[in-house]
Kinemage of the C-alpha trace (Angstrom):
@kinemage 1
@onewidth
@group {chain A} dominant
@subgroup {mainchain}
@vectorlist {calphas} color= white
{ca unk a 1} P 0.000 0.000 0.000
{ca unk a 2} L 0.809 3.652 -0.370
{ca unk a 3} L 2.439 3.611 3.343
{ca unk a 4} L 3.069 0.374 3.580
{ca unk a 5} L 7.125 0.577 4.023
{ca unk a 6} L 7.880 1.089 7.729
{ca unk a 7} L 9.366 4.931 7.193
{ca unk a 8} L 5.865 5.923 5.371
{ca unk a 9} L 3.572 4.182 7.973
{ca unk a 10} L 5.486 6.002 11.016
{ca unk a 11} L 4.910 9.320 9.511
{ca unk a 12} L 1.850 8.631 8.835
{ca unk a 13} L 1.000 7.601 12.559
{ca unk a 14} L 3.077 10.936 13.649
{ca unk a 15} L 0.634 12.812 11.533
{ca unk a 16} L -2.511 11.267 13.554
{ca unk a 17} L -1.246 10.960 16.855
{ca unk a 18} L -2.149 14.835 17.151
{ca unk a 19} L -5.987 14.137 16.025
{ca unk a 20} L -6.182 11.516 19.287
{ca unk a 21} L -4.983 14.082 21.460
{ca unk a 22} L -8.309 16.476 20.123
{ca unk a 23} L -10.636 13.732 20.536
{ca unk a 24} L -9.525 13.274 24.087
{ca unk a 25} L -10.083 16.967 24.807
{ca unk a 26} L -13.703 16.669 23.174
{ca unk a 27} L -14.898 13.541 24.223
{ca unk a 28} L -17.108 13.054 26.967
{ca unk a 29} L -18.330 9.384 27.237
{ca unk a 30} L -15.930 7.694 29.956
{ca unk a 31} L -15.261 4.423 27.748
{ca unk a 32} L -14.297 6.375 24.420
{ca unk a 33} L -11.542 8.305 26.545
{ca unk a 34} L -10.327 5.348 28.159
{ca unk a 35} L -9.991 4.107 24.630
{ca unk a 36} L -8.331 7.317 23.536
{ca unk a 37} L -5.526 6.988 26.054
{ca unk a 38} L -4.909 3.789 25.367
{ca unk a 39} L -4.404 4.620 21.778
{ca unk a 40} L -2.130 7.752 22.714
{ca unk a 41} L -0.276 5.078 25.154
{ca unk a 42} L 0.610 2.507 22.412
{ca unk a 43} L 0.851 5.096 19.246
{ca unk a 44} L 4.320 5.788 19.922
{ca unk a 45} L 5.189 2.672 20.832
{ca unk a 46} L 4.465 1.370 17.253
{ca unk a 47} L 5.939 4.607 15.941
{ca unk a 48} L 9.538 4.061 17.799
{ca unk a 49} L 9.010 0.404 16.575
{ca unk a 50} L 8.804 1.076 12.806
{ca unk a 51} L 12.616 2.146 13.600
{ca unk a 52} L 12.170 5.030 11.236
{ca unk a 53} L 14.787 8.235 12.281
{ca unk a 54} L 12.791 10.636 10.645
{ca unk a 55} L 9.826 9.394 12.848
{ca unk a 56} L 11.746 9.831 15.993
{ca unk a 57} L 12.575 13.490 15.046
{ca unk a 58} L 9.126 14.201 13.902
{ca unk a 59} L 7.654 12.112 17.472
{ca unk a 60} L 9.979 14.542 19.139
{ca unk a 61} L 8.680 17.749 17.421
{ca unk a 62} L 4.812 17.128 17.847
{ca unk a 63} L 5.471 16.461 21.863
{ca unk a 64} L 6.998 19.559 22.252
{ca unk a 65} L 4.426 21.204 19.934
{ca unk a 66} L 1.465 19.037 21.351
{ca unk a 67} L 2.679 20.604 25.030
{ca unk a 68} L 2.339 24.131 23.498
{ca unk a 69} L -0.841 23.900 21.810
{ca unk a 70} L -2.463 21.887 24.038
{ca unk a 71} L -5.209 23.845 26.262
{ca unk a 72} L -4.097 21.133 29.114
{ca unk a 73} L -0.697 21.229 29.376
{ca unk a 74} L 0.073 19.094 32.762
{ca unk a 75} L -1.261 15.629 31.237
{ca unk a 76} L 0.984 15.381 28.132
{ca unk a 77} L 3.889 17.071 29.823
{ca unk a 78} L 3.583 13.954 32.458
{ca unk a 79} L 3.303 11.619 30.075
{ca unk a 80} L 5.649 12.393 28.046
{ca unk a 81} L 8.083 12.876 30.953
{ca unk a 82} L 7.213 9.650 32.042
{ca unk a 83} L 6.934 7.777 28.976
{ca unk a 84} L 10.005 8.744 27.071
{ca unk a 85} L 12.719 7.070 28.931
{ca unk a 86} L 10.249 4.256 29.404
{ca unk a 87} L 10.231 3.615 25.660
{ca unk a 88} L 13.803 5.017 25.193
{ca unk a 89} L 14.903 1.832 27.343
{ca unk a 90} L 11.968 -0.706 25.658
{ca unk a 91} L 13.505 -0.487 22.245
{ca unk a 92} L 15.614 -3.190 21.318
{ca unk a 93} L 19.269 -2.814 20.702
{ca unk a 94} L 18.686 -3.005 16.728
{ca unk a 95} L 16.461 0.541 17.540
{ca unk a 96} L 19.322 1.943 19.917
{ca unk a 97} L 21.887 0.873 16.590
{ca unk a 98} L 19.388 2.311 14.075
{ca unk a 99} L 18.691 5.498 15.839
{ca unk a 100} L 22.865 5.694 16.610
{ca unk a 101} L 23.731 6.582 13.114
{ca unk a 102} L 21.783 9.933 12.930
{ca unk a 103} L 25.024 11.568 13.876
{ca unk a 104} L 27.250 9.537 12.214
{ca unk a 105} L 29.358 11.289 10.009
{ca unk a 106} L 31.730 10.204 6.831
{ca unk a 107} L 32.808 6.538 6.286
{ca unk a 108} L 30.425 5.612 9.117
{ca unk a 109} L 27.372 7.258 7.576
{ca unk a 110} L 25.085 4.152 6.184
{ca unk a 111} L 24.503 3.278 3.061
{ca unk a 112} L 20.690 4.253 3.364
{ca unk a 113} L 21.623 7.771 4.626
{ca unk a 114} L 24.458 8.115 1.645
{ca unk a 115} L 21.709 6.772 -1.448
{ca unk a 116} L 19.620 9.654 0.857
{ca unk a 117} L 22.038 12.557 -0.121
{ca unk a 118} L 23.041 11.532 -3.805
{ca unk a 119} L 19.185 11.499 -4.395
{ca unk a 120} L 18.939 14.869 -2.762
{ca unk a 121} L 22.218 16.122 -5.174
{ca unk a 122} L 20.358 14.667 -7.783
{ca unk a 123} L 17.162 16.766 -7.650
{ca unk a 124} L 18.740 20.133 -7.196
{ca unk a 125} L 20.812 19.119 -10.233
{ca unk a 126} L 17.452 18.461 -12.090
{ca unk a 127} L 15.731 21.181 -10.837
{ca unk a 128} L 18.966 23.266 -11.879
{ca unk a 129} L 18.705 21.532 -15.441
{ca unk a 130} L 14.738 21.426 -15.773
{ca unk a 131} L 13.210 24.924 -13.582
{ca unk a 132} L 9.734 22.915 -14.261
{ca unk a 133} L 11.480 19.573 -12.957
{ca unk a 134} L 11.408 16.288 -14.886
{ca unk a 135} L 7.504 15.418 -13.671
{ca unk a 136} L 6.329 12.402 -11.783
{ca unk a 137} L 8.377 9.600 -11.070
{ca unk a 138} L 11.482 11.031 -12.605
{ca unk a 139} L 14.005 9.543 -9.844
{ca unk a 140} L 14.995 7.222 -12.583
{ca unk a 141} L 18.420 5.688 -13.825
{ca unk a 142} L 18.064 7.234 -17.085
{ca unk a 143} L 17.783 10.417 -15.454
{ca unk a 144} L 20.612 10.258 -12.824
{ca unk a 145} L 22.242 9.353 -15.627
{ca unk a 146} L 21.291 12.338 -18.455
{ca unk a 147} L 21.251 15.027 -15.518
{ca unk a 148} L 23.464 14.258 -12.296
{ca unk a 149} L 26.201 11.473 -14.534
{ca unk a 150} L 28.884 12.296 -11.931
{ca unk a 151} L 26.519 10.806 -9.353
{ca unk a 152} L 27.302 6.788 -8.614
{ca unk a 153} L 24.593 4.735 -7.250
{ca unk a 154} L 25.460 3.772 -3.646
{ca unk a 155} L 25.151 -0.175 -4.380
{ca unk a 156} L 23.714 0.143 -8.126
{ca unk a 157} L 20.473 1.745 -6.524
{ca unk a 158} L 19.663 5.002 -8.127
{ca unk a 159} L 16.954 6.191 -5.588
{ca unk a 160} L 14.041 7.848 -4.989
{ca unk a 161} L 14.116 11.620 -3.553
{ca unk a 162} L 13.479 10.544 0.848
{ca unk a 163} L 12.277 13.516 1.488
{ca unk a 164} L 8.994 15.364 0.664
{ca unk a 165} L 11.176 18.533 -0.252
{ca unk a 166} L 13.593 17.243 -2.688
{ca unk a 167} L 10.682 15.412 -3.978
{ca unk a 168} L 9.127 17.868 -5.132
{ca unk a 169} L 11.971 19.948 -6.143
{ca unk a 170} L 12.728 17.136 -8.394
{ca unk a 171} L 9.229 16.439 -9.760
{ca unk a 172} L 8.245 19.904 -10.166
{ca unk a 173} L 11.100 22.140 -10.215
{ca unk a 174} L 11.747 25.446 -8.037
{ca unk a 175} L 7.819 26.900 -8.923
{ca unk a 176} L 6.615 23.617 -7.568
{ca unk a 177} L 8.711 23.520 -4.351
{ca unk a 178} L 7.613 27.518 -3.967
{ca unk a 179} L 3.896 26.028 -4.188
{ca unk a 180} L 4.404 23.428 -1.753
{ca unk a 181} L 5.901 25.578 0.937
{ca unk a 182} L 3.310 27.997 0.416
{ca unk a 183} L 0.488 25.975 0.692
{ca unk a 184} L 1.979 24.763 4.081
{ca unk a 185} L 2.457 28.423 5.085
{ca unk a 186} L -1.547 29.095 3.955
{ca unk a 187} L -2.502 26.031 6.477
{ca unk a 188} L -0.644 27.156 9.057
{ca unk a 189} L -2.104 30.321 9.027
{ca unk a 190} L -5.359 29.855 8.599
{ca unk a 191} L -5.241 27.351 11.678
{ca unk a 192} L -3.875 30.367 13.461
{ca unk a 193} L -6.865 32.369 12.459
{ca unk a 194} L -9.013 30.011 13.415
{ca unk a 195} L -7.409 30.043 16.706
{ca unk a 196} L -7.701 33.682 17.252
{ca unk a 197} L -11.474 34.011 16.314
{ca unk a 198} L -12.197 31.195 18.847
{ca unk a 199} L -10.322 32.201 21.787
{ca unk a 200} L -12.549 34.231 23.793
{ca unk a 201} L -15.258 31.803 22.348
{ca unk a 202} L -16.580 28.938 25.058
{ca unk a 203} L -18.758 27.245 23.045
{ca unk a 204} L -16.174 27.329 19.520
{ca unk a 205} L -13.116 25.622 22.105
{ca unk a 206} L -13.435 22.708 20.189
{ca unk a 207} L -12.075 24.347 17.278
{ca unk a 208} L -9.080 25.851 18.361
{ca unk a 209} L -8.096 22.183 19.692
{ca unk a 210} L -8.484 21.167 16.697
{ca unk a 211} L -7.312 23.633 14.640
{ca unk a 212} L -4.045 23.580 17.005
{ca unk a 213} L -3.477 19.821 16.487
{ca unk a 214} L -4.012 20.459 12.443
{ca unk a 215} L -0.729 22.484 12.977
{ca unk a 216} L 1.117 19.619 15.536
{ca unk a 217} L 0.145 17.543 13.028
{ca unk a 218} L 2.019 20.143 10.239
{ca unk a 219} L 4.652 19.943 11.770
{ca unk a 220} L 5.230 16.236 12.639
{ca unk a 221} L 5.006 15.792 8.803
{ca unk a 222} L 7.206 18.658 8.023
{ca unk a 223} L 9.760 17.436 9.810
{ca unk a 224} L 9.925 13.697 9.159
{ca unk a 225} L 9.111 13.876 5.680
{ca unk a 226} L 12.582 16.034 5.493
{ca unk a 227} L 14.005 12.015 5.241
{ca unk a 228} L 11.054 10.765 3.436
{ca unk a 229} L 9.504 11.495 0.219
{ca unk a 230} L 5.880 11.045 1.173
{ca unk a 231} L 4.992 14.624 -0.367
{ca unk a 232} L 1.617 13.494 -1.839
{ca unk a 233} L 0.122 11.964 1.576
{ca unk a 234} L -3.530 12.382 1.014
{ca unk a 235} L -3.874 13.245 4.976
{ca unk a 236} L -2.050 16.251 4.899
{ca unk a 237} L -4.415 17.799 1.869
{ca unk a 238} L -7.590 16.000 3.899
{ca unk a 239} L -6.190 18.554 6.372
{ca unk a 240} L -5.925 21.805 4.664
{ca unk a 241} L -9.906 21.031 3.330
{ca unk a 242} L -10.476 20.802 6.936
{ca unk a 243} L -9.413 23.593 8.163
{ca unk a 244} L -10.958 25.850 5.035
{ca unk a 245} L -14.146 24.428 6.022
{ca unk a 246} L -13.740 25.008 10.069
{ca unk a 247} L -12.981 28.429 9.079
{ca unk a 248} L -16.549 29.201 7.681
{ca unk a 249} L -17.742 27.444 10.371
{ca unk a 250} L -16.322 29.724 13.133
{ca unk a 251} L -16.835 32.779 11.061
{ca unk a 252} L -20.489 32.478 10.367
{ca unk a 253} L -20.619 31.062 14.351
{ca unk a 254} L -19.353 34.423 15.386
{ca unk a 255} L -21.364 36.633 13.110
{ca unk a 256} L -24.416 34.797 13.925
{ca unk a 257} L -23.504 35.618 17.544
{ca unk a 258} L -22.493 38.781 17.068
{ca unk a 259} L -26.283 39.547 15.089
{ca unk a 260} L -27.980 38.061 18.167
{ca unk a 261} L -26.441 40.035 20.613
């Protein structure tokens, strides 16, 4: 399937741990939360187990970013206090090995981290070569070859992009990258709006927690699909229609309330 490798379905779980999190906040019924913090217990637990780096980074950037969005701050500061080194000492020593190499540097770099920068070198030569980039699917031999020939394969593997940026730098050139990071800027924003017109707002609450977990969510996905080229995740766009529709809601919910009054 499309996130079937284990790199694709950690981000992908990174992405929707936030969206737990907002259910929590706006459930009620005792047995859906208890089934909500189970979830958020054993979420990253399976994404630490996929042994994906860029899903450790990105776990790492939505707890610190779920702590300063969230309306409740004490329960996921405790938990994540008290679950990190838990899981930090669970993971087997293939994880610990894995997860080693992040820093590694030179002739100890891996070979998946070394195919990761020649395909990176190879995009910005494309790009460089092709403004409108060489269109889907264009991380190909022939193309290494025609565009980025000083590049060797590391182990006769000419690779695909691993990483949504160079992705689309490759695909669709520098006006296609621009488009990408602007539509990321756009969601961001417009979460923030919707944050601002619902602060003061009691009964609207529920979406600013959401709205705020959109952008945890943004940002768990920016940052682990720097090392993965996952740039067409349907979630992420399922997100940004989201949170153009919550912002109509909360407008016309404030101008009705503002008529009324």
């Amino acid at each position: 399937g499309f996130i079937s490798g284990n790199t694709e379905i950690g981000l992908a779980l990174v992405s929707a741990l936030p969206l737990l999190w907002y259910l929590y906040l706006n459930t009620v019924q005792p047995w859906i939360r208890s089934g909500l913090v189970f979830s958020l217990l054993m979420l990253p637990i399976a994404i630490l187990g996929t042994q994906s780096r860029g899903a450790l980074l990105a776990i790492i950037a939505i707890g610190v970013f779920l702590w300063l969005k969230s309306r409740k701050k004490l329960a996921p500061f405790l938990v994540i206090i008290i679950l990190a080194p838990l899981l930090f000492n669970f993971m087997p020593d293939s994880w610990h090995q894995r997860m080693g190499t992040i820093n590694t540097t030179g002739e100890e770099r891996d070979s998946s981290a070394k195919g990761r920068l020649l395909a990176w070198e190879f995009a910005t030569k494309l790009a460089l070569a092709r403004p409108l980039g060489g269109g889907f699917d264009c991380f190909t031999k022939e193309n290494y070859l025609t565009y980025a020939p000083d590049i060797v394969a590391e182990g006769g593997r000419y690779q695909d992009a691993h990483s949504i940026y160079f992705e689309i730098l490759g695909e669709h050139g520098f006006i296609g990258l621009a488009i990408y990071l602007i539509l990321l800027v756009v969601g961001w924003r417009t979460a923030s709006k919707i944050i601002n017109i619902t602060k003061s707002s009691a009964s609207n609450k529920w979406a600013s927690d959401l709205a705020s977990m959109i952008q945890v969510s943004t940002i768990g996905y920016a940052v682990g699909g720097a090392f993965l080229g996952l740039s067409y995740f349907d979630l992420l766009y399922h997100y940004f229609v989201i949170l153009a529709v919550l912002l109509r809601i909360v407008q016309q919910s404030v101008a009705e309330t503002s008529s009324s009054s």
